[in-house]
N, C-alpha and C positions, 0 to 999 in steps of 0.2 A: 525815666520817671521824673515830674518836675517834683518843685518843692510843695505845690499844694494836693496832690497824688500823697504824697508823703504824710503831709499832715492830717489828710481824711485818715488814711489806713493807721495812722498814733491816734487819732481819735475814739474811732471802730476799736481797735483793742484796749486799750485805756477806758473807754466808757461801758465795753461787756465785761471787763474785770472789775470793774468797781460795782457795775449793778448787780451781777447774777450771785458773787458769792456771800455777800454784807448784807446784812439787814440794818446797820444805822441809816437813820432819814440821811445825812448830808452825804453820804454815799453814793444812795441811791441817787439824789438829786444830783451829786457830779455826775453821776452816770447816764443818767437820763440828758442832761445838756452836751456832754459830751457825742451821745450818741444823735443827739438834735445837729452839734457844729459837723459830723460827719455826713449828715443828709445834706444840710449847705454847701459845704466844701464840694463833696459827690456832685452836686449839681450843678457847679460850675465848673467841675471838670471836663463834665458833658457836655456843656453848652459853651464851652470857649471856642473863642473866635476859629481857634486850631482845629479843633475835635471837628467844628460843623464844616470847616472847607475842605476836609478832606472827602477825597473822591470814594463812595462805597465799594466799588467794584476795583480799589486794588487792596482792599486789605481783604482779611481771611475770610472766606465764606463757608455758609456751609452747605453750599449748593458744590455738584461736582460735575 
């Protein structure tokens, strides 16, 4: 797992624990940015240079 793997998934739980249970406004708004830097993060996790040059047909499928 790299270190920006990492910091989406502290983001994702740090940001649904501050929005869902609080109802103060500065809260919510960590929570809400937080859950915004986990979309960013997510999205280059996906799209790094790594993720896209691997070959689809030797990881897990779910074809048999």
């Amino acid at each position: 797992m790299t270190r920006l793997e990492k910091i989406a998934g502290a983001c994702f739980v740090l940001g649904a624990g501050l929005l869902f249970p609080f109802k103060n406004t500065f809260t919510i708004l960590a929570g809400v940015l937080l859950l915004v830097a986990f979309v960013v993060c997510g999205m280059f996790v996906l799209a790094s240079p790594e993720a896209l040059a691997r070959d689809p047909e030797d990881g897990h499928s779910s074809r048999s």
